[in-house]
C-alpha positions, 0 to 999 in steps of 0.5 A: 159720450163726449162733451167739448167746450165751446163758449164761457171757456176762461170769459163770463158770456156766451155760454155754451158747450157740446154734447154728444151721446151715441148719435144725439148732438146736443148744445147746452146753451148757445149765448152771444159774448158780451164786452171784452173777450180775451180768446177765441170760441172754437165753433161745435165739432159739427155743422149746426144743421147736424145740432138736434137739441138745444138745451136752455138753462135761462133766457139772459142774452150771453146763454141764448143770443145766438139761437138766432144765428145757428138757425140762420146756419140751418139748425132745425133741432128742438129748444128745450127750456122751462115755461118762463125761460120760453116766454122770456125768450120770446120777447128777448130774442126779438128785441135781440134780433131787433138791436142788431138789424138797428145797429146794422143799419145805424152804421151801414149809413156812416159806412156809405157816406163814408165810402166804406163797405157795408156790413150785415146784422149777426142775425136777422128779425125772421132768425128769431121768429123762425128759431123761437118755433123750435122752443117746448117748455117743460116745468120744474122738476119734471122728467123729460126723456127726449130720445134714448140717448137723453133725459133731462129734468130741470131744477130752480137755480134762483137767478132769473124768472125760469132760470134752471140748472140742468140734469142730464141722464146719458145712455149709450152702448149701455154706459149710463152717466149723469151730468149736472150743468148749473147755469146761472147759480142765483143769489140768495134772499133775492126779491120775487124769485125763489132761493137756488134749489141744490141737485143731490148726485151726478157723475159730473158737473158743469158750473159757473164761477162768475163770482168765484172770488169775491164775497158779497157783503151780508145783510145790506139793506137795498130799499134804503140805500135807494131810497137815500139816492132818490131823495137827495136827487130828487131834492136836488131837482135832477133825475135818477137814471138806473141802467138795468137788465130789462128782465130781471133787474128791472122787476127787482128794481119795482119791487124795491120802488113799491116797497118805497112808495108804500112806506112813503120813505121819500119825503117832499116828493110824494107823486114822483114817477118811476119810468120803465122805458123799454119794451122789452122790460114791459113785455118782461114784467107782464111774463113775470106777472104770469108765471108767479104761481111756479116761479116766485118766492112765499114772500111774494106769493103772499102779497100775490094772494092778497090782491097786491102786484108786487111790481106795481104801484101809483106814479108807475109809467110804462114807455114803450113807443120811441114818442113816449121815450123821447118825452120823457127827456122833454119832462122837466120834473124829476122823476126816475127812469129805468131803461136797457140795456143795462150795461149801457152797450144799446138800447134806451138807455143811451139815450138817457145818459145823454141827457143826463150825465152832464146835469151835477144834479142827477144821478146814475146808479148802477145795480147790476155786473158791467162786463169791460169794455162797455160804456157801463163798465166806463162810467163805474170806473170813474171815466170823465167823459163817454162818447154816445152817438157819435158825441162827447159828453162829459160826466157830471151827474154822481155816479152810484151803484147798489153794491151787491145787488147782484143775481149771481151768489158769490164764492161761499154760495157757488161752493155751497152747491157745489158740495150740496152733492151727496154723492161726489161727482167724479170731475167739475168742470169750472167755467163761466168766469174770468180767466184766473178766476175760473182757475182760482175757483177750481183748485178752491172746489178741489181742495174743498171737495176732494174732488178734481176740478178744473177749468177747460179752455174752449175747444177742449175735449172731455170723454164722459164713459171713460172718465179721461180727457180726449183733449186739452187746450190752451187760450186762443187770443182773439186776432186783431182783425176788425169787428166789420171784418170778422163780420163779413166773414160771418155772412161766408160761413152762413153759406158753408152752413147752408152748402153742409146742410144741403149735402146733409139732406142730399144723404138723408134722401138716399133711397128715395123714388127716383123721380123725386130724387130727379127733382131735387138734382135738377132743382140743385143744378138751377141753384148752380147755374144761377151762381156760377159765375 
């Protein structure tokens, strides 16, 4: 039994860790990196074609957007996730895949008129839609035996619709282990979703501690503090632009806006209109909307129950062609307009900010985590001027955020579920955090629990039926090779991926009829000559 660390190792994005039990290879998460990253990601210990497993604990990017780019290494194994988790990704990893050919294709033409080489997306359109054929949904709470190795069970962690922390049982020469992989711990009293759900033993557990130092304030009042911006924005004749998470966020937000219009708390404005322009976060809404029966908390099962859409509401405009989102910035009526993504790296929103940043009467409010290095994070340090599409804009509009507003819980709710154990894990494995947050957070686990705690780096090796480490690693600081270059070695390693998982089959056709066997030489051999130059 051997887990190795790979993704959110001493970072906040791209999780994902290996498991390997008796001759089942598994991954837990495989998120793409977001913002700044201090270290290097050591890749799985095996060629992506040998992965048979990938569990999911939610559909945000940083824990799924690489699903596309092992397919296109030649993973064929099973996606394993919950009914909602499944149905977000669906649209998620398209419009992922569909961001990266764009933004491919968006810099390729500077490149070629610049004379400078040509660089292909991380992954492409068919790489979504052939992974996502792989995804099976599961429901909460259910027992699910995936081979003699695995069986899983997925519990409600309340961070986003289908979110799950992971209960894994692990067999293997008659050693059994049970591990415990939280995901994304949820806040609590969040809007639409349920409080995080506790897990009563494990032998281990994998755990976040993105916010492992801080504590949110208590008993903030979220629909007054936004109604209190949109009034005087709206007073002023400007508009609110609100960078968020097309899902997630974005129904919260919705929420909040219903309860807004519903007890008129904005006054003089009584039919301003509140903009969602993102596909993605149209397509969300309606999964959230069809999960609620499994997914959504008492409070908003009741209004469900009494006929009242809980994200819906008069002056609600959903935007979803490029046409209607250009419109928008042609309307001169102050209005809001929620758009992704929702720190402010791609998608809509870009758009938005540059025509609204350099207007004093409008309003940009952030109401979610903006990672270093995204324009996002830019504007909620207070940077004078961003540039967007190529051009300076210099910030005028007010700069507001909704303070702990945030899907994460904070230091006291990440240790609550860590000692919601009522037999103590044996080791927790902290990650998903910044660096010295990871190591802070594990010595507070520690000396709370008792238990020993601490925070791998990538690449470090754990053996689950001995109770030791295999290997312990240091940080590997990213190299300083260019984003194109670094890319283009990518497209190389797709074609190692694809000679590995070729010698793969190669092995597994041992013993086949000879003439099948034949074919298969000769139509390898065509494959060479045709490349061998």
């Amino acid at each position: 039994m051997r887990l190795v660390f790979s993704g959110a190792a001493h970072e906040v994005t791209g999780s994902c860790h290996y498991l390997e039990v008796g001759n089942t290879k598994a991954l837990v998460d495989c998120g793409m990196e977001q913002g700044v990253n201090l270290y290097e990601n050591v890749e799985p210990p095996v060629p992506y074609s040998e992965i048979q497993i990938v569990l999911v604990t939610h559909s945000h990017i940083d824990h799924v957007g690489m699903l596309p780019y092992i397919y296109a290494r030649g993973f064929r194994g099973r996606v394993i996730a919950t009914a909602a988790t499944c149905d977000l990704c669906n649209i998620m990893l398209k419009d992922s895949a569909h961001i990266q050919e764009t933004e491919a294709e968006w810099k390729n033409r500077k490149a070629r008129r610049a004379g400078r080489p040509e660089v292909p997306p991380l992954y492409e359109m068919n790489d979504a839609l052939g992974v996502l054929e792989h995804f099976e949904a599961f429901s909460y709470g259910e027992l699910v035996q995936l081979n003699e190795n695995l069986t899983v069970r997925f519990t409600d962690i309340g961070h986003l619709l289908g979110s799950a922390s992971i209960e894994v049982w692990m067999r293997e020469d008659g050693v059994e282990k049970k591990i415990v992989f939280s995901g994304d711990i949820g806040n609590k009293n969040k809007p639409l979703i349920r409080d995080p759900s506790f897990t009563r033993e494990a032998d281990y557990v994998v755990m976040e501690s993105t916010y492992g130092d801080r504590l949110h304030e208590k008993g903030l009042d979220h629909v007054s503090e936004l109604a209190a911006i949109v009034q005087e924005t709206l007073d002023k004749g400007g508009n609110v632009v609100i960078p968020a998470f097309a899902v997630g966020r974005t129904q919260e937000l919705l929420y909040y806006f219903r309860h807004i219009k519903c007890e008129r708390l904005i006054r003089g404005h009584d039919h301003f209109e509140v903009y969602v322009d993102s596909p993605l976060a149209v397509e969300a809404t309606h999964v959230f909307k069809q999960n609620q029966i499994e997914c959504y908390d008492d409070e908003t099962r009741e209004l469900v129950n009494q006929g009242i859409n809980p994200i819906a509401f008069p002056g609600l405009k959903l935007s979803v062609t490029s046409d209607e989102s250009i419109n928008i910035n042609f309307d001169t009526k102050p209005k809001v307009i929620i758009s992704a993504s929702g720190m402010c790296d791609a998608g809509r929103i870009r758009h938005h900010l540059k025509h609204n940043l350099w207007r004093k009467e409008c309003t940009v409010i952030f109401a979610g985590y903006q990672a270093v290095g995204t324009i996002g994070r830019s504007l909620t340090d207070g940077a004078k001027s961003v540039k967007l599409f190529g051009e300076t804009i210099d910030v005028e509009a007010r700069i507001a955020q909704l303070h702990d507003i945030s899907g994460h819980a904070d230091r006291d709710g990440l240790l609550e579920w860590a000692m919601g154990f009522e037999k103590k894990p044996r080791q927790y494995f902290i990650v998903h955090g910044s660096d010295s947050v990871c190591d802070r957070f594990a010595q507070l686990v520690q000396d709370e629990t008792g238990v020993p705690a601490k925070a791998p780096y990538s690449g470090a090796e754990y053996d689950l039926a001995a109770g030791a480490w295999i290997k312990e690693t240091e940080g590997i600081a990213i190299p300083s090779k260019s984003a194109a270059a670094r890319r283009a070695d990518g497209v190389f390693a797709r074609l190692i991926a694809a000679g590995e998982r070729l010698m793969a089959v190669i092995l597994r056709n041992e013993g086949g009829a000879n003439k099948d066997l034949a074919r298969f030489a000769d139509q390898i051999n065509a494959l060479s000559d045709k490349w061998d130059r």
